[in-house]
C-alpha positions, 0 to 999 in steps of 0.5 A: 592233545593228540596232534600236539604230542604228534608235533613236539615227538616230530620237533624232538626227534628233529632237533635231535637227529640234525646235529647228527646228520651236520656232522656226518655231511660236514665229514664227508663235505656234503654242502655248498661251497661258497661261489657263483650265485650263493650268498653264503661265505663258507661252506654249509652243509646241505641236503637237510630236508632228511632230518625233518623227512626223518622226524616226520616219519618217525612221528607218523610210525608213532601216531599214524598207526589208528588211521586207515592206510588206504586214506594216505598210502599212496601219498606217503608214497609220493612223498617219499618218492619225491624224497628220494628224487631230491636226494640223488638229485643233491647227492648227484646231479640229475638231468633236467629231463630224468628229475621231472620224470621222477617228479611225474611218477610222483604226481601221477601216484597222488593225481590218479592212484590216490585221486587227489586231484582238482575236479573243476573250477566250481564256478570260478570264471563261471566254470563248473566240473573239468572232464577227467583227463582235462583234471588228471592234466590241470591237477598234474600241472598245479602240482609240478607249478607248486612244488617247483616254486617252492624249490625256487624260493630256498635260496635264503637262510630261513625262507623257505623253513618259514614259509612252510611252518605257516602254511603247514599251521594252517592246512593242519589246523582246517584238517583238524576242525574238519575232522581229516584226521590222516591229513591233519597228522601228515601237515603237524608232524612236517610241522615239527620237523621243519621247526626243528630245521629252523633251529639250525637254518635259522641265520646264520645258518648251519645247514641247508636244505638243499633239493632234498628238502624243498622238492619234498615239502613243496610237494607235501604242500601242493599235495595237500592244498589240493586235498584242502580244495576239494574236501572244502569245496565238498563241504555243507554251505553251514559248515565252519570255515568253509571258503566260499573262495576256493581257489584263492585259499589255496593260492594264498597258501602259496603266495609268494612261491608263485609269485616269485616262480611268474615273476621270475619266469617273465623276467628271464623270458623278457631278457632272452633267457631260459624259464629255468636257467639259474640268476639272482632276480628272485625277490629274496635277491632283490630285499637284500641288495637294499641292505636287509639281512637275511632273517628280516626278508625271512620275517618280512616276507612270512609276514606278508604270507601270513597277512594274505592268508588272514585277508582270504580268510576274513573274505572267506564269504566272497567268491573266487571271482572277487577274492582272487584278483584282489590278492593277486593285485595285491601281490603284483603292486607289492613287487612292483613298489620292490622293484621301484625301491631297490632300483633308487637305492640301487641309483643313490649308493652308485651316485654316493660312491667316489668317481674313479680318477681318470688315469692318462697315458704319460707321453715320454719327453723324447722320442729317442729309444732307451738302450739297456746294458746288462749293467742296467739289470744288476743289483743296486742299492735300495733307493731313498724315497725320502 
């Protein structure tokens, strides 16, 4: 019941502030403007991510207060760092080379101050321990990859909110029955928040996100997936719902963001592109040009998330070397029957649409230049067309 309160005090703090902070950005038009790449037809207010950042704080000041401070200090403290890069970077925009030096101050308080970092493959392509700079490395990039590909996938009313409720659901749940209780409050009172959120992002929406709220919880995510990886891999063979497949329980918690992030960076790559330069290749863009609204991709594709987690979960007893490329095929096969989709229906509506009449010059009869008086220019009766 302790996590439940926990929850529904973030849930209800969340519902609460939202409508204030829409207000208040609505009066000082704070948001996006219709436009370029967005798909939305009006302006909506952004930079959501504080209502539920607010929501969780407040539920963790509530509840949070009997556990430790040095089991999650330092995190917390990344998280609100990485908070505070995604609002300067919405209120401000900032310089691709300054906002990931402010996401590397944050990885660097959870990978080597918090040490919060992956220790080695555990056997996975028959592996074994990293030496501590190649996992100070390894677990900084992992964490910059996951918090980056959950920013790329808040392009859609809803998406991003549903993706992490589910995998916030999850994580907090393995806590609990682990008994990582600061660990398990941290992903219930982001769960309540982000639930709130979903009241007002739901479409059509009314407020989004913006970097503030994807860079912070795609961090929180990261941050304890790679927590999740380590505490399970140091778990007793016995133990209930130990994954023997480590790396693809964390992967699965994040499927589709990397996904969509590799998918899209090969495309623009191939095309000539920058990794990061700003298109509409993403998934998301791709389900709606084959005529789905924006809460059915939301639902389909947390339905797809949710049904990779169930499967890593029934094969929980199988290794990474197994588990891992199945998923991963699974994933790639799935896109590539996306990608043949939309194309054909892409081809059908342009076959369907009606052919643009050829217009042909007309050829005056003579050749003899028209000479124009000034009485040609004064004004004549209307004309009877009938």
């Amino acid at each position: 019941m302790f996590f439940l309160y926990a929850t529904l005090t973030a849930f209800s703090v969340g519902f609460l502030v939202t409508p204030i902070l829409i207000s208040f950005l609505k009066r000082f038009n704070i948001g996006d403007h219709p436009g370029g790449r967005k798909i939305h037809s009006s302006f909506i207010p952004s930079m959501g991510g504080i209502s539920f950042v607010i929501a969780a704080a407040v539920a963790l000041a509530i509840w949070g207060w009997q556990f430790p401070l040095p089991d999650s200090r330092y995190i917390l403290g990344a998280i609100l760092l990485m908070f505070i890069v995604g609002l300067r970077d919405d209120l401000v925009a900032l310089r691709a080379s300054r906002k990931l030096l402010g996401q590397l101050v944050a990885v660097l308080l959870v990978v080597v101050v918090a040490d919060v970092r992956i220790r080695g493959f555990h056997g996975f392509l028959f592996l074994g321990d990293f030496h501590i700079v190649v996992s100070y490395l390894f677990s900084g990039f992992v964490l910059l990859a996951l918090t980056n590909g959950f920013n790329l996938i808040d392009g859609l009313d809803g998406l991003a909110g549903t993706i992490a409720v589910i995998s916030f659901a999850c994580l907090g749940t393995w806590f609990y029955f682990q008994g990582v209780e600061s660990y398990a409050l941290i992903s219930f009172t982001f769960l309540g928040g982000v639930l709130a959120f979903l009241a007002f992002n739901w479409h059509p929406a009314k407020l989004f996100m913006g970097d503030t709220g994807s860079l912070t919880l795609g961090f929180t995510l990261g941050t304890l997936i790679i927590a999740f990886m380590e505490i399970n891999e140091g778990l007793p063979q016995d133990s209930f719902l130990k994954f023997e497949a480590t790396f693809a329980a964390g992967v699965a918690l994040m499927m589709f963001p990397l996904y969509d992030m590799g998918r899209v960076f090969i495309r623009r790559i191939s095309q000539g592109k920058k990794p990061m330069s700003p298109d509409k290749s993403h998934v998301h863009h791709f389900m709606m040009r084959i005529g789905l609204k924006h809460d059915q991709v939301a639902l389909i594709l947390g339905g797809l998330q949710l049904s990779i987690i169930a499967l890593v979960f029934l094969m929980r007893d199988f290794s990474d070397n197994l588990v891992l490329p199945i998923i991963v095929g699974i994933s790639m096969f799935l896109g590539y029957r996306l990608d043949t989709i939309t194309v054909k229906y892409l081809k059908k509506k342009v076959a369907m649409q009606p052919r643009v009449l050829e217009v042909r010059p007309v050829k005056p009869h003579s050749k003899s230049k028209i000479k124009l008086n000034k009485e040609d220019f004064k004004e004549s009766s209307p004309i009877d067309l009938n």
